[in-house]
C-alpha positions in Angstrom: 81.1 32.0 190.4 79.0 33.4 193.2 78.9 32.6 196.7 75.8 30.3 196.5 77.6 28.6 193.6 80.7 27.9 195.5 78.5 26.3 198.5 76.6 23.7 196.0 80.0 22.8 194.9 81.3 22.3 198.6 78.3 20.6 199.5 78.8 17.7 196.8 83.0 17.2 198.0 82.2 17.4 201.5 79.6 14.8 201.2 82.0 12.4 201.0 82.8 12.2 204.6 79.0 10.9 205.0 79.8 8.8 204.0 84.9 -4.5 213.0 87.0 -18.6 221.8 87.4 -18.3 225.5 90.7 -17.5 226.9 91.8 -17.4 230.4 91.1 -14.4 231.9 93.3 -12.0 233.5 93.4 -8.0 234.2 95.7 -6.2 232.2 95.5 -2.5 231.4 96.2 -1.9 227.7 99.0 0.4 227.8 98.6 4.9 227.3 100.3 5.4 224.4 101.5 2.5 221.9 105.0 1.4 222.0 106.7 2.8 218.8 110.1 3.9 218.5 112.4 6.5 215.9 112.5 4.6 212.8 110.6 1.7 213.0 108.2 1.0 210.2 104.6 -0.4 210.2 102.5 -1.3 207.2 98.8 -1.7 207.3 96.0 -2.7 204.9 92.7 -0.7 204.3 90.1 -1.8 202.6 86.8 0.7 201.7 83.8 -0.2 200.2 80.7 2.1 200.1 78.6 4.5 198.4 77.1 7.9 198.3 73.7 9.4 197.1 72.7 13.2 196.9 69.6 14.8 195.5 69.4 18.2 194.5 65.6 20.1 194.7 64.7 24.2 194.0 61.4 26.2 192.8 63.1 26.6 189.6 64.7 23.2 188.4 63.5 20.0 188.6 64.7 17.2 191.5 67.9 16.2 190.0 69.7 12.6 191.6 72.9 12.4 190.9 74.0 8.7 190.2 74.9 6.5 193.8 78.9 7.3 193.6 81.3 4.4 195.1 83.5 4.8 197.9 85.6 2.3 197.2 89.7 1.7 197.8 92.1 -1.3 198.5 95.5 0.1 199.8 98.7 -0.1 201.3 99.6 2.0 204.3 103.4 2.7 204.9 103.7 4.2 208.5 106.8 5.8 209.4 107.8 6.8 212.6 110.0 10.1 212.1 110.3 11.3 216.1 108.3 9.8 219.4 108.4 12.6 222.2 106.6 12.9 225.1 104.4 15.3 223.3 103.6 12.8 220.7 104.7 11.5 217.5 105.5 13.0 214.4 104.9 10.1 211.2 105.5 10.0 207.7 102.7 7.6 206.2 103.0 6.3 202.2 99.9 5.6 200.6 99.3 3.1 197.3 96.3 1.7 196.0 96.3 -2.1 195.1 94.6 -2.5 191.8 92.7 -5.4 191.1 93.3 -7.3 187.9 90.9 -8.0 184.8 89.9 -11.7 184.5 92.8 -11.3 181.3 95.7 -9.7 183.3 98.1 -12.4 185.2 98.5 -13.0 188.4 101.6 -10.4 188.4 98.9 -7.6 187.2 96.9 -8.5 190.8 99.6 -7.5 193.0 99.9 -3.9 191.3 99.7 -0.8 192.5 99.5 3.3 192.2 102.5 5.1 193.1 103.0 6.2 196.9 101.7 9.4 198.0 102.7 11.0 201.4 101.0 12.3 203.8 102.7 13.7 207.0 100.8 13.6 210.5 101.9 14.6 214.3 99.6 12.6 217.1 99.7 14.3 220.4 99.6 12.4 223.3 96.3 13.0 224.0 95.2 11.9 220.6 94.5 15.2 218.8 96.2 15.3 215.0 97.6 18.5 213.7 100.0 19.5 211.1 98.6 17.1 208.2 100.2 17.8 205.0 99.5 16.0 201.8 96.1 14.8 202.5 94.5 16.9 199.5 96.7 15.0 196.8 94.7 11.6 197.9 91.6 11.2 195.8 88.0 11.3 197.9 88.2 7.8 198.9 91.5 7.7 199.8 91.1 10.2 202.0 88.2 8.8 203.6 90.3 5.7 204.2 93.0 7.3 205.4 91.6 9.5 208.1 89.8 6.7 209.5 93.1 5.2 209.6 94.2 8.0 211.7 91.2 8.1 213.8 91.7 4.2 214.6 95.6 4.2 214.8 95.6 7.2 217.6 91.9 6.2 219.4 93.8 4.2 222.2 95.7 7.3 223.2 92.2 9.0 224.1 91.4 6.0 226.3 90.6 7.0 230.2 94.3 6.9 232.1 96.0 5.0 233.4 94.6 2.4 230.8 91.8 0.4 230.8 90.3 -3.6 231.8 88.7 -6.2 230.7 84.8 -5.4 231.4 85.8 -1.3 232.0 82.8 0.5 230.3 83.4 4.6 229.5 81.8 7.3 227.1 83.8 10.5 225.2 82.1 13.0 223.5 83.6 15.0 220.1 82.8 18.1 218.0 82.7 16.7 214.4 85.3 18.6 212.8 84.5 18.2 209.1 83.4 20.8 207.3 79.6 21.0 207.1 76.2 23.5 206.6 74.8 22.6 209.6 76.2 24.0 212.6 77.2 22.1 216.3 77.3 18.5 215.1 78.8 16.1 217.8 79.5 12.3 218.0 78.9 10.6 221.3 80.5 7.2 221.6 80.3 4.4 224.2 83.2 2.1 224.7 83.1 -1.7 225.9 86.4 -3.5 226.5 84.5 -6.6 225.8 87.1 -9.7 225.9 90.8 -11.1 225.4 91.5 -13.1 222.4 94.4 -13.8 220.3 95.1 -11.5 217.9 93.3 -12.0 214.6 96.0 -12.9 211.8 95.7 -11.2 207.9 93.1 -13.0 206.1 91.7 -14.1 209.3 87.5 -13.9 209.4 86.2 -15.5 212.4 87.8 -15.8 215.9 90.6 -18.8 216.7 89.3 -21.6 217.8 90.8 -23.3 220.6 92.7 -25.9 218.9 94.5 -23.4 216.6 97.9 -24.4 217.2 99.4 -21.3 216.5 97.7 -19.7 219.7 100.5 -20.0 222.1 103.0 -18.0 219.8 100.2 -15.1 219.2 100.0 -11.6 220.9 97.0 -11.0 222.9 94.5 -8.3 221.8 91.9 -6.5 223.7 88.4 -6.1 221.6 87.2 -2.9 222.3 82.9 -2.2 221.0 82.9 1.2 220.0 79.0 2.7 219.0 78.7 6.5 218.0 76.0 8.4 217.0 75.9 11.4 215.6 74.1 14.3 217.3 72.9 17.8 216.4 73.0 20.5 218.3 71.5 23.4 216.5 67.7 23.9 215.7 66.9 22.1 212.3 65.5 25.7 211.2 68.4 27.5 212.3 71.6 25.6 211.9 73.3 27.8 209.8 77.6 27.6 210.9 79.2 30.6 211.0 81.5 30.1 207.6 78.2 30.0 206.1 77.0 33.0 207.9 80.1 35.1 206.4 79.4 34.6 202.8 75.9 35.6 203.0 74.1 31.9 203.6 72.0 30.9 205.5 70.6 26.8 205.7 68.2 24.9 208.0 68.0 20.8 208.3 68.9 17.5 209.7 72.0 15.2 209.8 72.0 12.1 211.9 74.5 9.3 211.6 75.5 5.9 213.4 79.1 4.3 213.8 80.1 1.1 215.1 83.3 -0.1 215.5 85.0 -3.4 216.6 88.9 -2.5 217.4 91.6 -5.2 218.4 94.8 -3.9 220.2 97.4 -5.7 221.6 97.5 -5.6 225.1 101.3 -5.2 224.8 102.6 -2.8 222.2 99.0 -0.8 222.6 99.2 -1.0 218.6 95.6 -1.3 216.5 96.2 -4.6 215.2 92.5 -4.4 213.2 89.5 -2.9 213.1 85.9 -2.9 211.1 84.1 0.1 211.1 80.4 0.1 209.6 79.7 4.2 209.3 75.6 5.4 208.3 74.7 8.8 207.4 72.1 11.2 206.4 71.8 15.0 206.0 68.6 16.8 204.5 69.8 20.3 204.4 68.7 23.6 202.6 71.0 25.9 201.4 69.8 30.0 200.4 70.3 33.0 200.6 70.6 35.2 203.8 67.5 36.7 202.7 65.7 33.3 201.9 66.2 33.3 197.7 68.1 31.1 195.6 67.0 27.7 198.0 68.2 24.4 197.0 67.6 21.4 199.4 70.3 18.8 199.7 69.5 14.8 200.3 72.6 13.1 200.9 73.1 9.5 202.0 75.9 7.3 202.9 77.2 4.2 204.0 81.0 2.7 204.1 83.1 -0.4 205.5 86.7 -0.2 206.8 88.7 -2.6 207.4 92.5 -1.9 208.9 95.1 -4.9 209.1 98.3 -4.0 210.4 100.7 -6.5 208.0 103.2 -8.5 210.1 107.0 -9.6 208.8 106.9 -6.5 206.5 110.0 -5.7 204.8 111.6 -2.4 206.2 111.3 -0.9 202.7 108.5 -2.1 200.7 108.0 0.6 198.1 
């Protein structure tokens, strides 16, 4: 298979990463670092929904569209935590997908799932994740869901120190790390820590109202507005990156992108207790040659929901 080959087939995978009541008022910094301990055990529920296009044009075939592919997954999310350090934390995390039932399988059939799959993590304590093993034995949006599980779960750690309050306003800046043709992509986000509300229960749509009466046992949450957008940095007929460079390729195009994210954390544990993430992306990209034959232009769109739940009164062992 030659190098160009090789690329069209990268392309298509790595498309998939184109692919959430008034209270009184008080200041209280959410804390640095959430408050997790050797051996406890979280569960959280991720829920995907959202789709992918790509359209393939060159001199010597015709436009080809491949059919709009689904990212879609409903899964469970075992977390645990192996070793908390003052470097960061080290967590094995247990994947299975619910599978909906057929309007002929029981009720049993609903609560069904796919075996659990691990994948292995260490958070710094600034935030950054290394050593990830397993991720590759997750199908495309599995993985999708799960690393923006990870982005979520370890955001609050890259929040200004020494914590932030109610009204506190910031921005952060990030190289996007996934693999791509076009060179120097960036997201730059703006952060709002907008209110304090109770924190949203499972199942739970709408903010409390005020005569919920199970307000006074419920944990706090700070909502934190998070809008990205995704920025380019290399000229659109020169963004070749330098992977591409090294196998003989050269490309030249455009990829934009929007994410907006609605975050609730507790204001005591510092734990993500949900989130909704609504993600938009484009690239129009062609890929040739270093010496400008063999060009194929790429039209890729995508859109995707997640939604994270973190699951209270889990058993320790649920699998």
């Amino acid at each position: 298979m030659t190098a160009f080959a090789v690329t069209q087939k990268r392309l298509v995978g790595a498309a998939t990463i184109f692919l959430l009541a008034f209270y009184p008022a008080f200041a209280q910094r959410l804390p640095t670092s959430p408050g997790l301990h050797r051996g406890q055990t979280l569960v959280y529920q991720l829920e995907l929904s959202g789709s992918r296009s790509t359209r393939a044009e060159s001199r010597v075939i015709a436009p080809q569209s491949a059919p709009s592919v689904g990212l879609n997954a409903l899964c469970l999310l075992q977390v645990h935590v192996e070793e908390v350090t003052a470097s960061g934390l080290r967590l094995k995390t247990y994947l299975s997908e619910k599978k909906p039932a057929g309007p002929s399988q029981s009720g049993a059939a609903e609560n069904s799932s796919s075996p659990d799959k691990l994948v292995e993590v260490f958070i710094s304590s600034n935030g950054s994740a290394s050593r990830i093993k397993g991720l590759d034995q997750l199908s495309a949006p599995q993985q999708l869901a799960w690393s923006s599980w990870l982005s979520q779960f370890a955001s609050p750690l890259t929040y200004p120190k020494p914590g932030v309050e109610k009204g506190r306003r910031w921005r952060a800046s990030e190289a996007e790390t996934a693999d791509s043709p076009i060179a120097e992509l960036s997201w730059r986000r703006k952060y709002e820590y907008v209110r304090q509300e109770a924190c949203p229960l499972a199942g739970q749509s709408s903010p409390p109202s005020k005569s919920d009466k199970s307000l006074a046992s419920r944990q706090m949450c700070a909502v934190i507005l998070v809008q990205a957008q995704l920025r380019q940095g290399s000229p659109a007929n020169r963004s070749t990156p330098p992977d591409f460079k090294l196998r003989g390729l050269s490309t030249r195009g455009t990829a934009s992108g929007t994410n907006e994210t609605v975050q609730y954390i507790s204001t005591a544990s510092g734990l993500i207790m949900r989130s909704i993430e609504d993600v938009q992306q484009s690239m129009d990209v062609t890929v040739a040659l270093a010496d400008g034959s063999n060009q194929v232009r790429y039209l890729i769109n995508a859109k995707s929901r997640l939604q994270i739940q973190l699951l209270p009164d889990v058993p320790q062992d649920i699998r």
